[in-house]
C-alpha positions in Angstrom: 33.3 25.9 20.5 31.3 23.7 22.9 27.9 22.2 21.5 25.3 24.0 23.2 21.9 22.5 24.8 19.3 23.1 22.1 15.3 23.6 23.5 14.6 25.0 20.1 10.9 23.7 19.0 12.2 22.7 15.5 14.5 22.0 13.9 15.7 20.6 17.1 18.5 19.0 18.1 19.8 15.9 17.1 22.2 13.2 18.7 25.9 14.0 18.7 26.4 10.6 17.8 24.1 10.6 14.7 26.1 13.9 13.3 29.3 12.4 14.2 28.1 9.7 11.9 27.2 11.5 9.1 30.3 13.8 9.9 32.4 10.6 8.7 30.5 9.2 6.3 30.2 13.1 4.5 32.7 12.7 1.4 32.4 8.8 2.0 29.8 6.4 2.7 30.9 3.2 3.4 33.3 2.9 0.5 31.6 4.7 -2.0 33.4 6.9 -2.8 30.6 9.4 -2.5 28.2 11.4 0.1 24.9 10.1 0.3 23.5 13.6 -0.9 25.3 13.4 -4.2 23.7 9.2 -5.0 21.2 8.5 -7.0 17.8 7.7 -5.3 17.7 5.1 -7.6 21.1 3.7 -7.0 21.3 0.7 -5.4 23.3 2.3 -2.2 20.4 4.8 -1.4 17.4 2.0 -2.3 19.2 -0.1 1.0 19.2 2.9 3.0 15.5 3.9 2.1 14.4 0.5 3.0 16.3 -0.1 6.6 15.1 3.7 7.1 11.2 2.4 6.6 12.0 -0.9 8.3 13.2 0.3 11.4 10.6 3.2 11.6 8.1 0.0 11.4 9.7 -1.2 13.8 9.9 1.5 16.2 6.3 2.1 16.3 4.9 -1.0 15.4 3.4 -0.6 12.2 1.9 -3.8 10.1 1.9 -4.6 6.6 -1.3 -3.2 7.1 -0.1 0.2 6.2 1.9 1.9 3.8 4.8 4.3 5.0 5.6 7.2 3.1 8.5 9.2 3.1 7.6 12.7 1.2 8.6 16.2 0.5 7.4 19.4 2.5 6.5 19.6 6.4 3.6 17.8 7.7 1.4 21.7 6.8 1.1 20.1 3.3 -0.5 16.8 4.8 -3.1 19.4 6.4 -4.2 19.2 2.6 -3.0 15.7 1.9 -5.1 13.7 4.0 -8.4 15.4 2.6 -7.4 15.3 -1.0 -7.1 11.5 -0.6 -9.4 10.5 1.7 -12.5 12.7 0.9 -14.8 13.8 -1.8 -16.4 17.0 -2.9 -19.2 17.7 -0.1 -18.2 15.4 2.6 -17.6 16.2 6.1 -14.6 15.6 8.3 -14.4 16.2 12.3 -11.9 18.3 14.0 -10.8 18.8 17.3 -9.2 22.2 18.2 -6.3 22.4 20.5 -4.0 24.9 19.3 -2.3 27.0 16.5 -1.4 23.6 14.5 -4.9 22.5 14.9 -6.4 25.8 13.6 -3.9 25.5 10.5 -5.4 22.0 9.6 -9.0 23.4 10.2 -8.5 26.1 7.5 -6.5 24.2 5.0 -9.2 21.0 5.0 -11.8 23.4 4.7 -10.9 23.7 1.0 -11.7 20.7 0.0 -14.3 19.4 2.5 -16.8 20.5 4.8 -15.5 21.4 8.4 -16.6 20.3 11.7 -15.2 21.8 14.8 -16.1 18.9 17.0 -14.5 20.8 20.1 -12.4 23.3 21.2 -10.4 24.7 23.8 -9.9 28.1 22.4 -12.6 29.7 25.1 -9.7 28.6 27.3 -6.9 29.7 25.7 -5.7 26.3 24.8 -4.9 25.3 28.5 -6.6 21.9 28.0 -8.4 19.2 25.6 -11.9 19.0 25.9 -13.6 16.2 27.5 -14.5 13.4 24.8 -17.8 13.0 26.0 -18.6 16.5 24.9 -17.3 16.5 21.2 -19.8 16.7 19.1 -19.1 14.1 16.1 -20.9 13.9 12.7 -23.1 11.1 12.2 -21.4 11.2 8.2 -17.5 11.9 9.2 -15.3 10.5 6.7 -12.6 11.0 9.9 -11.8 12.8 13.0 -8.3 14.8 13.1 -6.1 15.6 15.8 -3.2 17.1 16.9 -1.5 14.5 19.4 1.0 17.8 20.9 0.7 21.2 20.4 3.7 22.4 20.0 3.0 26.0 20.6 0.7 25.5 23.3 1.7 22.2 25.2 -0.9 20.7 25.5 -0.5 16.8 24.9 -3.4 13.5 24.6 -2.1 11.3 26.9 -4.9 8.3 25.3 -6.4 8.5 22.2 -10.1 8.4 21.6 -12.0 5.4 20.0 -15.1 7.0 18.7 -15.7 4.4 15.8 -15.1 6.7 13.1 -11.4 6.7 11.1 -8.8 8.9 13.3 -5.8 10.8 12.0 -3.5 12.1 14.0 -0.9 15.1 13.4 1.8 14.0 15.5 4.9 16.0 14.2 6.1 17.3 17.9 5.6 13.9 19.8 6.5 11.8 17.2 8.3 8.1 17.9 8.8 9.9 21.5 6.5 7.4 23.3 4.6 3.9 22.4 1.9 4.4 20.5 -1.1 1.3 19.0 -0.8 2.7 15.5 -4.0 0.5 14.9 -5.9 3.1 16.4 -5.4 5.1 13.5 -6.5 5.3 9.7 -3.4 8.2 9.2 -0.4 9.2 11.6 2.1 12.2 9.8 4.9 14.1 11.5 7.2 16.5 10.1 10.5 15.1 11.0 12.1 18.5 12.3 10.8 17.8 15.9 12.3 14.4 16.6 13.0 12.0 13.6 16.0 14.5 11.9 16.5 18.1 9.8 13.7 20.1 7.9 12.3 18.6 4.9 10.6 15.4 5.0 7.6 13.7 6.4 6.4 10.2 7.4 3.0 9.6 6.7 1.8 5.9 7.9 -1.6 5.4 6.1 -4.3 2.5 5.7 -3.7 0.4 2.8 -7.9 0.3 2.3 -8.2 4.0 2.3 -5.3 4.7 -0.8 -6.5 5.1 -4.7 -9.5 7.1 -4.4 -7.6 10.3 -4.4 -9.7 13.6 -5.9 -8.8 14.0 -9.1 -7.4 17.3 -8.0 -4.7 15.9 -5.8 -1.1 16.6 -6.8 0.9 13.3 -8.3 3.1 14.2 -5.1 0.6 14.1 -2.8 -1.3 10.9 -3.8 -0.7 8.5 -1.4 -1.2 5.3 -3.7 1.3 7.3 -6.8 3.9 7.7 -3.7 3.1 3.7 -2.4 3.8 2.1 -5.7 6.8 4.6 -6.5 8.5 3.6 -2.6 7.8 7.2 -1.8 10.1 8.2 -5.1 7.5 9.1 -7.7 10.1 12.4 -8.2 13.7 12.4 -6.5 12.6 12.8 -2.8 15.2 14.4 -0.3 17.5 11.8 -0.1 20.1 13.5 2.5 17.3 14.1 5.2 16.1 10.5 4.3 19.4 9.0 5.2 19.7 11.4 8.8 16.5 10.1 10.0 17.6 6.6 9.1 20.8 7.2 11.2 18.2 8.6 13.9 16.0 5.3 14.2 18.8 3.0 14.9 19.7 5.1 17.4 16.4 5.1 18.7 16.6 1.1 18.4 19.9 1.7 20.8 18.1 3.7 23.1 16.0 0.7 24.4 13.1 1.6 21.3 10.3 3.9 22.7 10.2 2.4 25.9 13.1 3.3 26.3 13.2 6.7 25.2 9.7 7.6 26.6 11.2 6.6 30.3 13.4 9.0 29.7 11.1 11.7 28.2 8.9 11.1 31.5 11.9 12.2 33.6 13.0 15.0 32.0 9.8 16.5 32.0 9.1 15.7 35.6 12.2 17.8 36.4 11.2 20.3 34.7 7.6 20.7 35.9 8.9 20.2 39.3 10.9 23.0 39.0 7.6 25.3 38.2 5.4 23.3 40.2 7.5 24.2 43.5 7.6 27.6 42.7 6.1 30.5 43.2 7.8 32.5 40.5 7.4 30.6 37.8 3.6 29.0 36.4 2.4 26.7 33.6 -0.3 27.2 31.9 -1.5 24.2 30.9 -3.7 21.9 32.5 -2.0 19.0 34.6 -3.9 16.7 32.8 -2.8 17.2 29.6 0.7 18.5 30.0 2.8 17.8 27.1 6.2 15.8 28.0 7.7 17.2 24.1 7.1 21.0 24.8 6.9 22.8 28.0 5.9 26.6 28.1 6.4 28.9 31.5 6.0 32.1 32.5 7.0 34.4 35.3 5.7 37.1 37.3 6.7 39.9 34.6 6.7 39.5 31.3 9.6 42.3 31.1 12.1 39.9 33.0 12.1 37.4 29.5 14.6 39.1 28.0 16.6 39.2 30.5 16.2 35.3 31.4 17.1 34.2 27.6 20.1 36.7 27.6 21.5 35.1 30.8 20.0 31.4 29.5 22.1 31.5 26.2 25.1 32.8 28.0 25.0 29.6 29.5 24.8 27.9 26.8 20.4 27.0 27.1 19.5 28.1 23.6 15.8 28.4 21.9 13.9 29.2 25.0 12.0 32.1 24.0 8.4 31.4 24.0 6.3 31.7 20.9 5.8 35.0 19.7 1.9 33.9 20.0 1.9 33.3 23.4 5.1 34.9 24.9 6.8 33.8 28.3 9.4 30.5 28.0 9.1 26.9 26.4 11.4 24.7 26.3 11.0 21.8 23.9 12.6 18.4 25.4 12.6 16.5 22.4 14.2 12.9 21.9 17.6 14.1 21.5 17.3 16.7 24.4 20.0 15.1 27.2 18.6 15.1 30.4 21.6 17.0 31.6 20.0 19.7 29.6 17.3 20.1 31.8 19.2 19.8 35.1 21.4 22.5 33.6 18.1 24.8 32.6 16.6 24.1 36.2 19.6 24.8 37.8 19.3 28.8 36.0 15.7 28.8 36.8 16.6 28.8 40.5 18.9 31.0 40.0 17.3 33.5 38.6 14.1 33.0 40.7 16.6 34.1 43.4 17.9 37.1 42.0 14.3 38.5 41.0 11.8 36.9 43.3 
């Protein structure tokens, strides 16, 4: 059977060549004699493959010595309790901004641990925008300011990141390593690598060297950033297999011309895609302009009662994962890194179609 064009918001799709890869290295790595999933993490074999996997993610996105990069268990949700548990104590407050479903999920989980300020929030809006910086209201005592760099539900997406002069930490599991990024702007960056760095199961967390060791005496051994940093992210047998994909994934990243390279390419793929809606009258984003995510890109049409029928005829073409979130309904499609562009000629192509038959 054919390999289908994937828009699922996660897990997503990866390149064909990365799983032709692991295909052939599956019962043999590179003269093992063994899969990568059955070596010890402690093995030699797996060690090398942990430390090009960090060195080309640093790489990638540019990060200096003066960070540590973690490579740990669970999706980025648990980091919603991670970042507090190591960089807060009991009664101090940290800054949010609310732009979405993610956002609200890091709001609630931080709030038991810390006290919570809502700096700003679109929700009045429905999400359909980030609110101005000049009107966020920041503590005077914030030990940080969190954001969500991409909603993936909503799609909404920062196109610059606020400097504010208090420590920022961004949640960017849905636009990870898709574009450039100064990763000095940030005390903590953590993604989930089901979006674009590989499979379910892992996350990266890049973190301040200054602001590791004073985790609450509270916080899991697993979860403590400076136990993980002196263990090379191995403090207990991490998961190696999904470790070794997203390896595969940044050197082909590194082929792709870096994240210049790919983010050229995420810019025209979206473009197409917006086009198509924007030169419609059938179909409408609902997402302010400004702010319109390149990662994940929801749509609706004129009747709610013709989705069905559009994701029917869409995945008899082959366009799968383009049902909306149940949260919000209508279409998204999620152009992730390994999202070909033909992809989306192939989904606009069906959108004028069907825009034809029903408008």
């Amino acid at each position: 059977m054919a390999r289908i064009f994937n828009f699922s918001a996660g897990p997503a799709a990866l390149p064909q060549s990365v799983l032709e890869q692991a295909q052939a290295e599956m019962l043999d790595f590179q003269g093992t004699g063994m899969s990568v999933m059955e070596m010890s993490h402690r093995g030699k074999e797996f060690v090398a493959i942990a430390a090009q996997a960090e060195a080309d993610f640093r790489e990638l996105l540019g990060v200096s010595d003066d960070y540590h990069v973690l490579f740990l268990q669970g999706g980025a949700t648990t980091q919603f309790a991670g970042v507090p548990l190591n960089l807060t104590s009991t009664g101090d407050t940290v800054d949010f901004v609310d732009t979405g479903a993610w956002s609200v999920k890091a709001i609630k989980e931080a709030g038991k641990y810390c006290n919570v300020n809502v700096a700003a929030s679109s929700k009045a809006s429905n999400y359909d925008t980030i609110p101005a910086v000049g009107a966020w209201q920041i503590s005077p005592d914030a030990r940080y300011l969190h954001i969500c760099s991409n909603e993936t539900i909503g799609g909404v997406q920062f196109q610059e990141f606020p400097e504010l002069g208090v420590p920022l930490v961004a949640d960017m599991s849905s636009d990870f390593l898709s574009r450039p990024v100064n990763v000095d702007q940030f005390a903590v960056i953590y993604g989930g690598a089901q979006k674009n760095l590989g499979p379910a199961g892992l996350t990266v967390v890049a973190v301040r060297k200054e602001l590791c060791g004073n985790a609450r005496v509270e916080t899991p051994t697993a979860l403590d950033y400076a136990v993980q940093a002196e263990a090379d992210s191995m403090s207990n047998t991490p998961p190696t297999y999904v470790w070794y994909l997203i390896g595969l994934v940044f050197a082909w990243l590194k082929a792709q011309g870096g994240l210049a390279g790919i983010n050229e390419l995420n810019q025209r793929k979206a473009a197409k895609l917006y086009a198509a809606i924007d030169n419609s009258n059938f179909y409408h984003s609902p997402v302010d302009r400004s702010v319109r995510s390149l990662m994940n890109v929801p749509f609706t049409m004129p009747d709610a009662s013709l989705d069905a029928q559009f994701v029917a005829q869409a995945d008899a073409c082959g366009l799968s994962g383009l049902k909306g979130h149940r949260s919000v309904g209508g279409m998204r499609a999620s152009l992730y890194n390994a999202v070909p562009e033909a992809a989306v000629d192939a989904l606009v192509e069906l959108m004028n179609e069907f825009e034809h038959e029903h408008g």
